[in-house]
C-alpha positions as CSV (number, residue, x, y, z in Angstrom):
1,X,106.3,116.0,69.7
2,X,104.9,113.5,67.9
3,X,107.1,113.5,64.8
4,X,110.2,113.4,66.9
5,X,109.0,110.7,69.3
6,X,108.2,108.7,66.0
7,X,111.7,109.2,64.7
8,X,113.2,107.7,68.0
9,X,110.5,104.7,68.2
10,X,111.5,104.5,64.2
11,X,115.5,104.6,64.8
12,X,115.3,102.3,68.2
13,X,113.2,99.1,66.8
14,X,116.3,97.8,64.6
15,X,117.9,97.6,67.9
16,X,115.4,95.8,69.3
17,X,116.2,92.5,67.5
18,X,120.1,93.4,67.3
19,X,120.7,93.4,71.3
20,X,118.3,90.8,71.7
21,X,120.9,88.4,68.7
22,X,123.7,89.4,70.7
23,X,122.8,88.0,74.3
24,X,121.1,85.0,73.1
25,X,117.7,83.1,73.6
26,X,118.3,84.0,77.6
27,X,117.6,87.9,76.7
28,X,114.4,89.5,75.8
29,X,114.2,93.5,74.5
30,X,110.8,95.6,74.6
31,X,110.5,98.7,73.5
32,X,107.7,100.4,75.4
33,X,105.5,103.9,73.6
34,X,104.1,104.9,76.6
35,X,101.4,107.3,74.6
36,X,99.7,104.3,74.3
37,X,99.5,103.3,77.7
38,X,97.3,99.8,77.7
39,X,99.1,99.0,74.7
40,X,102.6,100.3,75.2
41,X,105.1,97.2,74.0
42,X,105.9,98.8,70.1
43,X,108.4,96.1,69.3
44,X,110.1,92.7,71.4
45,X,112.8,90.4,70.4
46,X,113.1,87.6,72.9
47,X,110.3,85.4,74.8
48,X,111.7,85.6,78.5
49,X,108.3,87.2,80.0
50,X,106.2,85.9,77.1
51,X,105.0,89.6,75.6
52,X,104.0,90.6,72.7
53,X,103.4,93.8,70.5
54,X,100.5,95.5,71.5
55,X,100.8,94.4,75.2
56,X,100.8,96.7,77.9
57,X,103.5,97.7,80.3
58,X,104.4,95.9,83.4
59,X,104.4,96.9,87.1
60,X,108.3,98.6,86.3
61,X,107.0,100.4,83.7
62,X,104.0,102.0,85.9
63,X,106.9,103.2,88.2
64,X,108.9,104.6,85.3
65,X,105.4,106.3,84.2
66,X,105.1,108.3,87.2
67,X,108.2,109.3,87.6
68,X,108.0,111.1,84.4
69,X,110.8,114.0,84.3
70,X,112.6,112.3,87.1
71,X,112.6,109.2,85.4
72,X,116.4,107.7,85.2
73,X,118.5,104.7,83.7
74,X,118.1,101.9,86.1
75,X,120.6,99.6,85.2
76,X,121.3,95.7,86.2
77,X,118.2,95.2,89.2
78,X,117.2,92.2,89.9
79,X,113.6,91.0,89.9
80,X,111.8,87.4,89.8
81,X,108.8,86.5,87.6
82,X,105.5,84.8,89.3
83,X,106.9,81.3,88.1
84,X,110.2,81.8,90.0
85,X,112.8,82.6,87.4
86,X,115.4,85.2,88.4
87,X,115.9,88.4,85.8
88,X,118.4,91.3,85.6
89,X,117.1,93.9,84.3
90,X,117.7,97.4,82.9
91,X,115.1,99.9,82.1
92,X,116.0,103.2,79.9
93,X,113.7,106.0,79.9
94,X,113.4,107.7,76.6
95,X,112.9,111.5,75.8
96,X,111.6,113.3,73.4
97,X,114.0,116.7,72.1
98,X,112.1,118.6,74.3
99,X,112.9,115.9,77.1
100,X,109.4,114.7,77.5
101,X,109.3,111.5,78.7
102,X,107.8,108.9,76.1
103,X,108.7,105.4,76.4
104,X,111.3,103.4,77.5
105,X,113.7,100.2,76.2
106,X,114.1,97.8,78.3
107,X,116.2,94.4,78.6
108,X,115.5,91.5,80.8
109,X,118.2,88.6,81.2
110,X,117.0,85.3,82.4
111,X,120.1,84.8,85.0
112,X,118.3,81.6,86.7
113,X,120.7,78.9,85.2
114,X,123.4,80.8,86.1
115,X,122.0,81.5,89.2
116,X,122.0,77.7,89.5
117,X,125.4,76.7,88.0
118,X,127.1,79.4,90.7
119,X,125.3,77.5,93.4
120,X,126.4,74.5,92.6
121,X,130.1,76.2,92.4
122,X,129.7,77.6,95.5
123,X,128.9,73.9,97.2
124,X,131.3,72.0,95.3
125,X,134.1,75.0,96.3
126,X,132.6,74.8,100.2
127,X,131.2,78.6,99.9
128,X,128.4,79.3,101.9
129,X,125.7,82.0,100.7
130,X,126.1,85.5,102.5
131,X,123.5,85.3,105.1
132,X,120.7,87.9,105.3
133,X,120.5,88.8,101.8
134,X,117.0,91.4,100.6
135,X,114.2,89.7,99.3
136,X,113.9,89.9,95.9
137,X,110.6,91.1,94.6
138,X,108.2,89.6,92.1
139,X,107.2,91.3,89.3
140,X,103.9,91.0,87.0
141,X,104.6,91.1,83.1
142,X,101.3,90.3,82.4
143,X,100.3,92.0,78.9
144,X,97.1,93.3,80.1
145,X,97.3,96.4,82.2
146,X,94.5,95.7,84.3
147,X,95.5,92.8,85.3
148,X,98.8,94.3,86.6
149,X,96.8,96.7,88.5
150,X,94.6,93.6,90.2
151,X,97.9,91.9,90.8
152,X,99.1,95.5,92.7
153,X,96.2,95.0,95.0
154,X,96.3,91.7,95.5
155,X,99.7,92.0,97.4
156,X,98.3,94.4,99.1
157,X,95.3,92.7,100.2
158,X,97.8,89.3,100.9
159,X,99.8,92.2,103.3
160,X,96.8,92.6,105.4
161,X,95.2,89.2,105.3
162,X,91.9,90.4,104.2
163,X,90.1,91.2,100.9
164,X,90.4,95.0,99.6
165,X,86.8,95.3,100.2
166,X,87.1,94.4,104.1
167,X,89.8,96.8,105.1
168,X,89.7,99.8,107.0
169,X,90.1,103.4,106.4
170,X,93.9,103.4,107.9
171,X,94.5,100.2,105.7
172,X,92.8,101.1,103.3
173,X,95.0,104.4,103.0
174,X,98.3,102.4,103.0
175,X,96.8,100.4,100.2
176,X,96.3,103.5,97.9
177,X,99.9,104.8,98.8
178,X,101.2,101.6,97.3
179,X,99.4,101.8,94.6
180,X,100.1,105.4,94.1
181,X,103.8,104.4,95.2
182,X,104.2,102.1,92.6
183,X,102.7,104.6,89.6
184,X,99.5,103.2,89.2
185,X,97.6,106.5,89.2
186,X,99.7,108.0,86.0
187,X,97.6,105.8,84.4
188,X,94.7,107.5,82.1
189,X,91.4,106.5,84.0
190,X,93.3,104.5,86.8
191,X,91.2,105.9,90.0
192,X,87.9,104.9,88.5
193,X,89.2,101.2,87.6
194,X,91.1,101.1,91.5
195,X,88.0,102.6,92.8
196,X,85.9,99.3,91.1
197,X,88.3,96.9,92.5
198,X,88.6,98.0,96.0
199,X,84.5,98.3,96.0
200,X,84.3,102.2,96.9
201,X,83.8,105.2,95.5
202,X,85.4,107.3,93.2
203,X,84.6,110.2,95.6
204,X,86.2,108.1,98.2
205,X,89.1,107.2,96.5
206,X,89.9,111.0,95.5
207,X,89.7,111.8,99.4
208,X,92.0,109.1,100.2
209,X,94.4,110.4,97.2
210,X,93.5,114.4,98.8
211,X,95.2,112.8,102.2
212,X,98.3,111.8,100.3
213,X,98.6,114.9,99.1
214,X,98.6,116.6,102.3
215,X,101.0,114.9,103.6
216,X,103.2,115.9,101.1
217,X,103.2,113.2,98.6
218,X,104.1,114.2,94.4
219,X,100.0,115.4,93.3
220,X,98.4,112.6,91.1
């Protein structure tokens, strides 16, 4: 696998700075090896999340992690970073030739000017915003894969009001199905780190992770 995963990291990175010409300064391509988990970006063109080679993959590419085989193109979803800006995004798993799933390119367009011109269309035209539209939700790029996991249980912990430490075993549970949810536990040594941050054990963890299980969630 590894020769053939090389050859598509190898044919890919060219890419890399070509789509990144073509859209501009508001466009930002990373290519993502996730064999090296905590250290997953391989190449970036573009400066719209700030990351660099060597940094680690964000809380989209956690999801994409977990998913493994069922892993598919998500194309044009919106997300906001923590300072606010709007991006539209489009994550491609990649596959080895035995369909292995080993990294992903991804491209994030920083659509907040124009997500500020059209509103200022839409007054000077007298069009009103369709009520009730979703939230859109924030998403950590932080290069430091630990500190994507801490910001994953920090909304939690923001959800319930009280510190990870001080919840109980029912909130505690939804907690770890979140996290679980959002592919942290595809991670290589993720229950001992999660186990540290909520202040419990690892045996504890694995029980709450056992209960998951049996109620029919994907094994971790």
């Amino acid at each position: 696998m590894s020769s053939t995963a090389d050859a598509v990291f190898a044919a890919l990175t060219p890419v890399v700075d070509g789509i990144a010409a073509t859209f501009g300064r508001s466009c930002e391509v990373v290519l993502h090896d996730y064999r090296h988990q905590r250290h997953s970006v391989v190449a970036v063109a573009g400066s719209v999340t700030g990351r660099e080679v060597g940094d680690a993959m964000s809380e989209i590419g956690l999801r994409v992690l977990a998913a493994g085989a069922d892993a598919r193109n998500e194309v044009g979803y919106l997300t906001r970073t923590p300072d606010g800006r709007m991006l539209k995004c489009t994550t491609l798993p990649l596959r080895d030739v035995d369909g292995t799933l080993i990294g992903a390119l991804c491209v994030n367009i920083d659509i907040s000017a124009i997500n500020r011109a059209a509103g200022v269309l839409s007054d000077l035209l007298g069009l009103s915003t369709p009520p009730g539209d979703a939230p859109i939700a924030t998403t950590n790029f932080s290069g430091d894969l630990d500190q994507v996991v801490d910001s994953l249980v920090g909304r939690a912990e923001r959800a319930h009001a009280v510190p990870a430490s001080a919840l109980g075993r029912d909130q505690r549970s939804e907690l770890v199905r979140s996290l679980h949810d959002a592919g942290v536990f595809a991670l290589r040594g993720a229950p001992a780190r999660v186990a540290r941050r909520l202040g419990i054990s690892r045996t504890a963890l694995y029980n709450d992770l056992a209960r998951l299980r049996g109620e029919g969630n994907p094994s971790t």
